[in-house]
C-alpha positions, 0 to 999 in steps of 0.5 A: 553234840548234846546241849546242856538243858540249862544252858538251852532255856536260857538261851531260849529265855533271850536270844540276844543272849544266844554264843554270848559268854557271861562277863564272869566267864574269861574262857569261853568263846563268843559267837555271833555277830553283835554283842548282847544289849544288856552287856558290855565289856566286849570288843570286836577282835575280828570278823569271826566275833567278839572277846572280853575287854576290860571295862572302865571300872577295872581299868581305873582299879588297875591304874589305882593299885599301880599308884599304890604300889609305886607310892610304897616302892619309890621312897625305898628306892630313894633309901636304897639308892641314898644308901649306896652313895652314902658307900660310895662316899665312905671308900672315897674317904677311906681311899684318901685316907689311906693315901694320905697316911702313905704321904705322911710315911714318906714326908716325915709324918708332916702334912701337906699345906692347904695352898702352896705357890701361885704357877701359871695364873693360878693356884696349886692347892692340895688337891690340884692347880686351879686356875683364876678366871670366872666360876665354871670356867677356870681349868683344873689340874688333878696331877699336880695335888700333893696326893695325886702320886698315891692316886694316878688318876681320878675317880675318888674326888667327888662324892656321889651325893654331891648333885652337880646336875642341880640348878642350885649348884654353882661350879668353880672349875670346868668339870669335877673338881674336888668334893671333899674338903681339908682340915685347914688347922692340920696343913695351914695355908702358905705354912708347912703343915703340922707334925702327926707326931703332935696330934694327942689323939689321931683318931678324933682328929678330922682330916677330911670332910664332905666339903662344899658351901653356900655362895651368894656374891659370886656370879650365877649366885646372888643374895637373892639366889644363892647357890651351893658350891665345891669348897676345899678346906674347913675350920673353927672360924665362926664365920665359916660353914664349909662342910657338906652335911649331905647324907641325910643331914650328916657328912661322912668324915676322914680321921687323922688314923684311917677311920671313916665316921659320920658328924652332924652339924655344930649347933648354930654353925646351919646354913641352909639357904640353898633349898634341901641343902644343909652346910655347917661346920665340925665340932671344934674338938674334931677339927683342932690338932 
């Protein structure tokens, strides 16, 4: 076998150069039995001899591009995943609203109440029983909710965006209970609800909302720690602030003819105790039949 003369006075110039591959040269085989004095990036890959590694440098460099590919990467994540519960939360409305409209069909065009009757040491409400007792240990019951027959079963009740794994989250029943809440002025606690025939314009009317609050006088919550909760039903009160404001600093809302819409908080109604989380309340006009 011929010898490439070049290759030949170089060898010749440093024997320790001698079956030793340049670091630029990733296809060559080395040869010989320790790596060259003068060079690094080699490791002994088995008794025959020794292959190309990555040095220092580059490993750093490789770690450093990673970073920078993740920084890019992640926040579109976060915007995407943000987005499709924000989907997810607009068929649960349109779900409900659809139900409620069957409801409406069948009850005369009147509303349901917010709350009925006390029963079995707790309260039915209009979207289930809910038992008295301490936060997070009452039970509840779905099947007895004036939509529950339009329903038959569960899986629509709770906004995706509602983190109920959060430290900051204070539940109210074991398990899901609702996420969403109801337009206390359309169905009037302990009163029969409002005849749609009345309502001037349906489609500015809001039925349902992202619901949930902050709660600091109920246990684990305190006026040191307050804590965001589950709440059923929202109004005008001024003292109120009972709509979850959870997509990006909106809440999606369910109209009184079917369409889903998002709202921003009433100017001056914000509260946002609880860290990264906004509650507030509609605008009067949407909440007034």
């Amino acid at each position: 076998m011929q010898t490439n003369p070049r290759s030949r006075r170089r060898e010749e110039a440093d024997p320790a150069m001698v079956g030793w591959c340049p670091l630029w040269n990733w296809g060559c085989e080395p040869r010989g039995e320790s790596p060259p004095r003068s060079l690094g990036g080699y490791v002994r890959s088995s008794a025959s001899g020794w292959r190309r590694a990555f040095t220092l440098v580059e490993l750093l460099v490789v770690i450093a591009v990673i970073g920078i590919l993740a920084g890019l990467l992640l926040p579109g994540l976060a915007r995407a995943r943000a987005a499709a519960d924000g989907a997810r939360c607009v068929s649960n409305l349109h779900q409900t609203a659809l139900a409620v409209q069957l409801y409406w069909d069948e009850h005369a065009g009147v509303a349901f109440s917010e709350r009925t009757i006390r029963t079995n040491g707790g309260w039915r409400y209009w979207f289930g029983w809910l038992q008295d007792g301490a936060e997070g240990q009452r039970e509840f019951d779905a099947t007895q909710g004036a939509l529950w027959p339009y329903f038959q079963g569960r899986g629509v009740e709770v906004c995706p965006s509602l983190n109920r794994a959060s430290p900051l989250f204070k539940a109210k029943a074991r398990g899901a209970a609702y996420g969403y809440a109801y337009n206390l002025l359309l169905g009037p606690r302990g009163l029969p609800g409002r005849a749609l025939s009345s309502v001037a314009r349906p489609a500015g009317l809001a039925v349902f909302a992202d619901g949930g609050q902050v709660n600091d006088f109920q246990e684990p919550a305190s006026a040191e720690h307050p804590m965001l909760e589950e709440f059923y039903y929202f109004d005008t009160n001024t003292v109120s602030a009972t709509v979850h404001f959870r997509h990006r600093g909106r809440a999606q809302v369910a109209f009184a003819e079917g369409h889903v819409g998002t709202e921003r908080a009433d100017q001056g109604s914000e509260d946002s105790r609880v860290v990264g989380q906004l509650c507030g309340r509609l605008r009067a006009e949407l909440v007034l039949p």
